[in-house]
Wavefront OBJ file of the C-alpha trace (Angstrom):
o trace
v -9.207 -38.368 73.651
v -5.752 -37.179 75.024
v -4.337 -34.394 72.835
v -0.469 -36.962 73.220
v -0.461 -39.863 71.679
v -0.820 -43.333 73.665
v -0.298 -46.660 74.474
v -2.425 -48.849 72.328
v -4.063 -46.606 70.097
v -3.265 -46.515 66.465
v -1.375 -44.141 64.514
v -1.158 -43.396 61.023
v 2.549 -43.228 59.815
v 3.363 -41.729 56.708
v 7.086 -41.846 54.887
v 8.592 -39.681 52.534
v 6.944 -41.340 49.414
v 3.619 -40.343 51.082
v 3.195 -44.604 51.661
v 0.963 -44.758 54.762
v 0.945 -47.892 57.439
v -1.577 -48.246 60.834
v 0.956 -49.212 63.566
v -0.848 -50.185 67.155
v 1.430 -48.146 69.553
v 3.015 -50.576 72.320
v 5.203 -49.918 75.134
v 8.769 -50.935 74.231
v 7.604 -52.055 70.404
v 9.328 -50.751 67.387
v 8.268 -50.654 63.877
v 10.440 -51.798 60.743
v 10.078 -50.371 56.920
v 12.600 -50.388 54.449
v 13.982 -46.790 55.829
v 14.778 -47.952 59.391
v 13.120 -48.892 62.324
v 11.147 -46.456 64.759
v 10.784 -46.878 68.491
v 7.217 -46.555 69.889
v 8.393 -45.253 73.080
v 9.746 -42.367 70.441
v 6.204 -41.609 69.715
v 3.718 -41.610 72.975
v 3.268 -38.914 75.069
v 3.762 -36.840 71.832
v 1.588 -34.621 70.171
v -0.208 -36.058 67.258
v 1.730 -34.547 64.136
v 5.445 -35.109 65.045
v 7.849 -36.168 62.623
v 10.528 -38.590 63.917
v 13.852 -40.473 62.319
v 14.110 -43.803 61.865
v 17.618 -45.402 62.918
v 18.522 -44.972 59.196
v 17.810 -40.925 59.585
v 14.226 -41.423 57.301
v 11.518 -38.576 58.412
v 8.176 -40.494 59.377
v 5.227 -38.460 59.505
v 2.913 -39.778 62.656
v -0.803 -38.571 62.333
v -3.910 -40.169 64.437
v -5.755 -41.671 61.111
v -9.091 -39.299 60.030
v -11.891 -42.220 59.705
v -11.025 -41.737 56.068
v -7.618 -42.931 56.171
v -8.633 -45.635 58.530
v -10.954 -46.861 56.231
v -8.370 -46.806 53.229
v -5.622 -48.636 55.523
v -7.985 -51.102 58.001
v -8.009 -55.078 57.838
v -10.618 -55.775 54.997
v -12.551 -58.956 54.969
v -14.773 -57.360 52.001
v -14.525 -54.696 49.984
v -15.568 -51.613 51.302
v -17.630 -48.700 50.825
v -15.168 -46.170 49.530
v -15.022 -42.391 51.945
v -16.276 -40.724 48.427
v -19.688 -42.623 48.890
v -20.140 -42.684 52.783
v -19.883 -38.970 53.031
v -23.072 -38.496 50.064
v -24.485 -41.657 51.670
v -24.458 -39.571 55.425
v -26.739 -36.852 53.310
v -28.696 -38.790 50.706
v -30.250 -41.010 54.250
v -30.211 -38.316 56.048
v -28.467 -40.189 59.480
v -29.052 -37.991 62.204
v -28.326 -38.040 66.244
v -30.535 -40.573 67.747
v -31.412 -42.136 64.615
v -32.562 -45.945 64.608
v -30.371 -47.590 61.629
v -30.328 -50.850 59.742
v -27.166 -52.093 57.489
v -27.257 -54.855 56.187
v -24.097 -56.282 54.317
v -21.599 -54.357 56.554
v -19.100 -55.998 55.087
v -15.558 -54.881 56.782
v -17.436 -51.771 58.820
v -16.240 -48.910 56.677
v -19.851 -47.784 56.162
v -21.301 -48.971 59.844
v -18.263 -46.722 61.588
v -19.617 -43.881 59.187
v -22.846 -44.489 60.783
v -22.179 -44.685 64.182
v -20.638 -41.373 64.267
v -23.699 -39.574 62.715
v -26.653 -41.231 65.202
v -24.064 -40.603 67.952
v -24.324 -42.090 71.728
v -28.220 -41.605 71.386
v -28.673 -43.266 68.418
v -29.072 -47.811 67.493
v -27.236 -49.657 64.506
v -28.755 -52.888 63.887
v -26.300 -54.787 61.180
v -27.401 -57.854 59.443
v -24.499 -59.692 57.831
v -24.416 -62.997 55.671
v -21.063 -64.462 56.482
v -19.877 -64.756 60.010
v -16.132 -63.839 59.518
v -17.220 -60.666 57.937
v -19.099 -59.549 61.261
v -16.218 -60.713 63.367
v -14.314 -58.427 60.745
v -16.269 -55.460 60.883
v -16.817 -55.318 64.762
v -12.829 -55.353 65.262
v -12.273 -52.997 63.000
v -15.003 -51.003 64.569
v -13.759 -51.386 67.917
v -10.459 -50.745 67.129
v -11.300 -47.248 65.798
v -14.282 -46.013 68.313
v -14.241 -48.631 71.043
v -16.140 -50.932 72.037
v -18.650 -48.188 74.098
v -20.863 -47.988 71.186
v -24.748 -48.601 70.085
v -24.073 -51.356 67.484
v -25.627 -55.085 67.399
v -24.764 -57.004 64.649
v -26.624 -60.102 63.547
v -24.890 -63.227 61.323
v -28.310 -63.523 58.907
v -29.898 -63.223 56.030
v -31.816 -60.470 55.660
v -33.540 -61.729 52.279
v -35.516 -63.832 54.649
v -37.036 -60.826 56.839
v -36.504 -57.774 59.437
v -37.297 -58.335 63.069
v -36.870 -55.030 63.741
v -39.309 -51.894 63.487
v -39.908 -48.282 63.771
v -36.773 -47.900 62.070
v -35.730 -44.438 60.818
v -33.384 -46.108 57.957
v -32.039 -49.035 55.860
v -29.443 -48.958 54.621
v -27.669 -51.827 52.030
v -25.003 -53.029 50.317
v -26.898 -55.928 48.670
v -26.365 -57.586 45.098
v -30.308 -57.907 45.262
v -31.818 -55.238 47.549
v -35.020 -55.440 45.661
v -35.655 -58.663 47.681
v -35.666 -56.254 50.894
v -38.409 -54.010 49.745
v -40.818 -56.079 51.048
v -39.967 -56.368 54.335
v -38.560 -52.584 54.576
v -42.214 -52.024 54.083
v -43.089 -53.181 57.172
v -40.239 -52.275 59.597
v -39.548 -48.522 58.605
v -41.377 -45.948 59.821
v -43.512 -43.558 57.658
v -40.865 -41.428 55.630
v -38.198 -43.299 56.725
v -35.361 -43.786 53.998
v -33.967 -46.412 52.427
v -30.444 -46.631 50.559
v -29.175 -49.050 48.330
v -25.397 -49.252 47.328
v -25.402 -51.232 43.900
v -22.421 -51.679 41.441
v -23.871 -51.953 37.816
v -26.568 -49.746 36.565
v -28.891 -53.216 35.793
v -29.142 -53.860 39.432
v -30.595 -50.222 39.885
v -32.779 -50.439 36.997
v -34.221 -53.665 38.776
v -34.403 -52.279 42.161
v -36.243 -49.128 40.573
v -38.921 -51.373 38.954
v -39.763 -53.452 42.299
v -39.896 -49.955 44.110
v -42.579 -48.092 41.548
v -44.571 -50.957 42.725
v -44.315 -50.291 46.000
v -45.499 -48.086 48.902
v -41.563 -46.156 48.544
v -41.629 -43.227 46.250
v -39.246 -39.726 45.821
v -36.774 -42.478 44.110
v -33.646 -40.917 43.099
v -30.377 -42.650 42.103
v -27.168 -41.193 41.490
v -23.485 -41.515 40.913
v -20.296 -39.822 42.880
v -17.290 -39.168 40.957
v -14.102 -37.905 42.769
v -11.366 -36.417 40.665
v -7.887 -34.604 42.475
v -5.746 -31.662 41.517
v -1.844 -31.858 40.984
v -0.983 -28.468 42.232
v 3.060 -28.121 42.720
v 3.987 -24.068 42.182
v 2.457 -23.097 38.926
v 1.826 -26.583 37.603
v -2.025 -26.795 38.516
v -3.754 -29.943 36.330
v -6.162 -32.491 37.006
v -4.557 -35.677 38.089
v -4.081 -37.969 35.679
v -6.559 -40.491 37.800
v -9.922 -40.350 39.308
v -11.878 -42.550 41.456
v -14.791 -42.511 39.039
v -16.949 -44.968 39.084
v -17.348 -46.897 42.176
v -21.438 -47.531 42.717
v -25.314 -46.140 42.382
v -26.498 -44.598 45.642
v -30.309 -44.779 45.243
v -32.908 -43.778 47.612
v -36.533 -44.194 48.726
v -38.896 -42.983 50.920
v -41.488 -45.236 52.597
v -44.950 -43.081 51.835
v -48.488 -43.259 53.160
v -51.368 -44.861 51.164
v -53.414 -42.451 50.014
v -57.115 -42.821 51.595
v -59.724 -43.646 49.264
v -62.563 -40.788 49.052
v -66.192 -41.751 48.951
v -68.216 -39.369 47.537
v -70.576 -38.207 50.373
l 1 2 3 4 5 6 7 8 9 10 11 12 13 14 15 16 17 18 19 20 21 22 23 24 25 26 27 28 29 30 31 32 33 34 35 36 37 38 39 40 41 42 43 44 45 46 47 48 49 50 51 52 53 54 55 56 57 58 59 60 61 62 63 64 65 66 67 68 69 70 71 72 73 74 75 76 77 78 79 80 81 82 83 84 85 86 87 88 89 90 91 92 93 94 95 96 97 98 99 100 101 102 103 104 105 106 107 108 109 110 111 112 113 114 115 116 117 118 119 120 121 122 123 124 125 126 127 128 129 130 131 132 133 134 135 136 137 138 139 140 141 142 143 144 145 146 147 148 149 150 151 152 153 154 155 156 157 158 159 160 161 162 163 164 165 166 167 168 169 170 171 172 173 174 175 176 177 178 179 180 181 182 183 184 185 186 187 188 189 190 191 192 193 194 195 196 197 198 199 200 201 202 203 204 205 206 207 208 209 210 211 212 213 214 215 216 217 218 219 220 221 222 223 224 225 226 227 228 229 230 231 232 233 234 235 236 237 238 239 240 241 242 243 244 245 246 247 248 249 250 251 252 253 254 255 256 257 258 259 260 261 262 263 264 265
């Protein structure tokens, strides 16, 4: 990517009050808040970082959005996977380069984009999703952010009914019942491979936990990521007075091999 911004690439633009707004930079297009309108033509060939004035004299703050804040700010068609989780979720499945991925439930793409960077150029992203204006969803917003150059085919379908897929390094889903995917996870990841489950309410888990003890999964852990900020202005240093606490149960599997059965000789 060009170190100066562009035409047609979007920006992250940030007033005074710290209230943040994705603007699609056009040739010739301006954008309007309450503080004054800004040109675009102000803004490309700049570096990423400047601070312009609106035609009222307001300071905006232009930034290329970190997937984070793209996430946050994006189109949703779903709720999303919050940048608290997908960062844990990156470690807990253990997405590497060349990695061969299933999500199903992608939802508006906040997780799949997460993904994508992780298994890299290299890697596949096979994403299942229910409702067909949520895929249409996702992909744009994917798109928009990484382009369309990338290893991801997504599927309108339930994946309740079965996988086609195998040999698959992960699963990953954001399922109200995943434990209805066990079964066929069996059969399309690979030995060790991982599976993830993002689940809101602890009696999901606890029924997702059951269906996996009788299973061929095992190393089952499940836990929780709380996220709590500082308010640190000279020497007033405090928690905030808000958290993003709860938000879901990350738990995890890994697919095992039967033990063999030992005759005695």
């Amino acid at each position: 990517m060009s170190r100066d911004l562009h035409a047609g690439e979007r920006v992250l633009v940030v007033d005074n009050k710290k209230r943040r707004h994705l603007v699609t930079l056009v040739d010739g297009g301006e954008f309007h808040t309450h503080a004054g309108a800004m040109k675009h033509d102000d803004l490309i060939g700049k570096p990423e970082g400047i601070t312009v004035r609106t035609t009222r004299g307001q300071r905006l703050l232009v930034l290329r959005p970190t997937l984070g804040e793209y996430i946050l700010e994006m189109p949703r068609g779903a709720q999303v996977i919050y940048p608290k989780d997908i960062g844990p979720i990156m470690i807990l499945a253990d997405i590497f380069p060349g990695a061969r991925v299933l999500e199903s439930g992608i939802g508006s793409g906040a997780l799949t984009m997460g993904i994508l960077r992780a298994i890299g150029s290299e890697g596949k992203l096979f994403g299942y999703e229910l409702r067909d204006d949520f895929a249409k969803r996702a992909q744009e917003n994917v798109f928009a952010y990484m382009g369309e150059d990338v290893p991801l085919e997504v599927e309108v379908r339930d994946v309740y009914e079965g996988i086609d897929h195998t040999d698959l390094d992960r699963i990953l889903l954001d399922l109200p019942e995943p434990w209805q995917v066990v079964k066929h996870a069996e059969t399309a990841l690979r030995p060790g491979g991982i599976l993830l489950s993002y689940l809101p309410t602890i009696l999901q888990v606890a029924h997702l936990r059951e269906t996996l003890e009788n299973s061929a999964f095992g190393n089952c852990e499940t836990v929780e990521i709380l996220q709590r900020g500082w308010h640190i202005e000279g020497q007033s240093v405090r928690p905030d007075h808000r958290m993003v606490a709860h938000t879901g149960f990350l738990t995890t599997a890994r697919l095992l091999v039967a033990e063999e059965p030992v005759f005695p000789s």
